[in-house]
C-alpha distance (Angstrom), angle and dihedral (degrees) to the residues before:
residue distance angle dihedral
X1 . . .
X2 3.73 . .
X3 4.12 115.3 .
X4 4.18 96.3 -101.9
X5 3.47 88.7 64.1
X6 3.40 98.4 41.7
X7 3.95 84.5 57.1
X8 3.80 87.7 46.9
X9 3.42 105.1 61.7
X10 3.88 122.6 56.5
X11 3.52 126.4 -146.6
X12 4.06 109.6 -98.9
X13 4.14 91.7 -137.5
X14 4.11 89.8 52.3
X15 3.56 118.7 89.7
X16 4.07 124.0 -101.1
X17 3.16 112.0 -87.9
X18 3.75 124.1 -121.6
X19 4.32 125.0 17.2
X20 3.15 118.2 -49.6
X21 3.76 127.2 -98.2
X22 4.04 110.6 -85.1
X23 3.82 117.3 -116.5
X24 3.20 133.9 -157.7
X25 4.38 141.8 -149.2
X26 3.75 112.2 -126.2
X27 4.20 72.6 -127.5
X28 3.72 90.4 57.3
X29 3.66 90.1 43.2
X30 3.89 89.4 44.0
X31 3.87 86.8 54.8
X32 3.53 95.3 54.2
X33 3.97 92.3 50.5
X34 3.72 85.1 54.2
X35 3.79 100.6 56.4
X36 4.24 91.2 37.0
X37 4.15 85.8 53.1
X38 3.80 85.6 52.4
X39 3.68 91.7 45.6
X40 3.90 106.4 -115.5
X41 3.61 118.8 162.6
X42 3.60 124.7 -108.7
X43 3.41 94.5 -116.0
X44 4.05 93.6 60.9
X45 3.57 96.1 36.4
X46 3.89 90.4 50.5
X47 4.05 83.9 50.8
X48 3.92 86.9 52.3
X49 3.15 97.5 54.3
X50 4.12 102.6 37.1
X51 3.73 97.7 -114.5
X52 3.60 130.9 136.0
X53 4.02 108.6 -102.5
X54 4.09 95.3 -129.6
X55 3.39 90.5 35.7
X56 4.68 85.6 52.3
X57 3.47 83.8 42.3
X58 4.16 96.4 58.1
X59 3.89 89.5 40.4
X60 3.58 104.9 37.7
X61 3.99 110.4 21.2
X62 3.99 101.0 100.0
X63 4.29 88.0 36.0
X64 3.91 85.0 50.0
X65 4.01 99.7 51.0
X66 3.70 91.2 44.6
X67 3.84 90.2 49.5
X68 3.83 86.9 43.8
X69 4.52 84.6 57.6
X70 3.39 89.8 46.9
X71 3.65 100.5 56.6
X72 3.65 90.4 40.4
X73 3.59 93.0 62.7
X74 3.75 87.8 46.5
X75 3.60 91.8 63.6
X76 3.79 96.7 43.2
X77 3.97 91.1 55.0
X78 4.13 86.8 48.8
X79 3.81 83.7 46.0
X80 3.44 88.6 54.6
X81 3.75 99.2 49.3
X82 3.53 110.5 28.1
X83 3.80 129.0 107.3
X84 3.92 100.7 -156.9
X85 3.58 95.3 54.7
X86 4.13 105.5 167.8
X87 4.16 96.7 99.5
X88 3.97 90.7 44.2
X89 3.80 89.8 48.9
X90 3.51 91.3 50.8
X91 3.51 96.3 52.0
X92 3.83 95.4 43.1
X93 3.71 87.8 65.1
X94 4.03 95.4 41.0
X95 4.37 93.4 42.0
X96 3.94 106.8 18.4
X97 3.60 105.4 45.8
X98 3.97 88.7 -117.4
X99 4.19 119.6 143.7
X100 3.76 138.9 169.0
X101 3.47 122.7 -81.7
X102 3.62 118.6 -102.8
X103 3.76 116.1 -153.7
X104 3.96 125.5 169.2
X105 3.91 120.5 -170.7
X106 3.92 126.8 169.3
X107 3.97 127.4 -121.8
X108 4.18 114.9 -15.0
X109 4.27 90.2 -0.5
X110 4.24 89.7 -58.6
X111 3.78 123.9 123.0
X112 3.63 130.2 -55.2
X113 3.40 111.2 -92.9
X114 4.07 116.0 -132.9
X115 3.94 131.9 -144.3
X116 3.51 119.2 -167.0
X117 3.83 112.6 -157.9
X118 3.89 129.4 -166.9
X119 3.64 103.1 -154.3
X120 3.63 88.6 -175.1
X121 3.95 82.6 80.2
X122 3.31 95.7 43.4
X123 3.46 88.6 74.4
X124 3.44 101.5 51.2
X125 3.73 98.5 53.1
């Protein structure tokens, strides 16, 4: 048996080699669904739940952003229907990219009226 596949092949009384594969609870996992539908971070909800941030991030990413969607839509459809709306608004503008419109209009709502000034005779006078 030549040396590579000596090296190869481990011995079936030794020991696997390397950590063992992380497992999860459905409660654990149920957990993490709740803080990506409120839209925590990885970072914090890695701290939350005592896991190594790269090691939430190759995991959990792609569960995470879709989570992340999820709740987003959540908050647009209470947007849409609820009568107090002061939290929702708030988090529109922090989570979904919304903003209040800006709108600038001259004398009694008209146009903006423009002065063009040479400054190069300003100096003169």
């Amino acid at each position: 048996m030549s040396n590579e596949t000596q090296e190869n092949k481990q011995d079936e009384s030794s020991p696997p080699l390397g950590r063992p594969p992380l497992t999860f609870t459905q409660e654990q996992l149920d957990e993490i669904d709740k803080h990506a539908l409120h839209q925590c971070k990885d970072n914090l909800i890695a701290v939350k739940m005592g896991i190594d941030s790269d090691t939430f991030k190759r995991h959990f990413a792609e569960r995470c952003v879709s989570k992340r969607a999820e709740g987003k839509s959540e908050k647009l459809k209470q947007q849409y229907n609820d009568k107090t709306p002061t939290m929702l608004i708030w988090f529109g503008k922090q989570h979904l990219d919304q903003a209040d419109k800006q709108e600038l209009s001259g004398k009694d709502g008209g146009a903006i009226a423009l002065q063009v000034v040479n400054f190069s005779e300003i100096k003169k006078l």
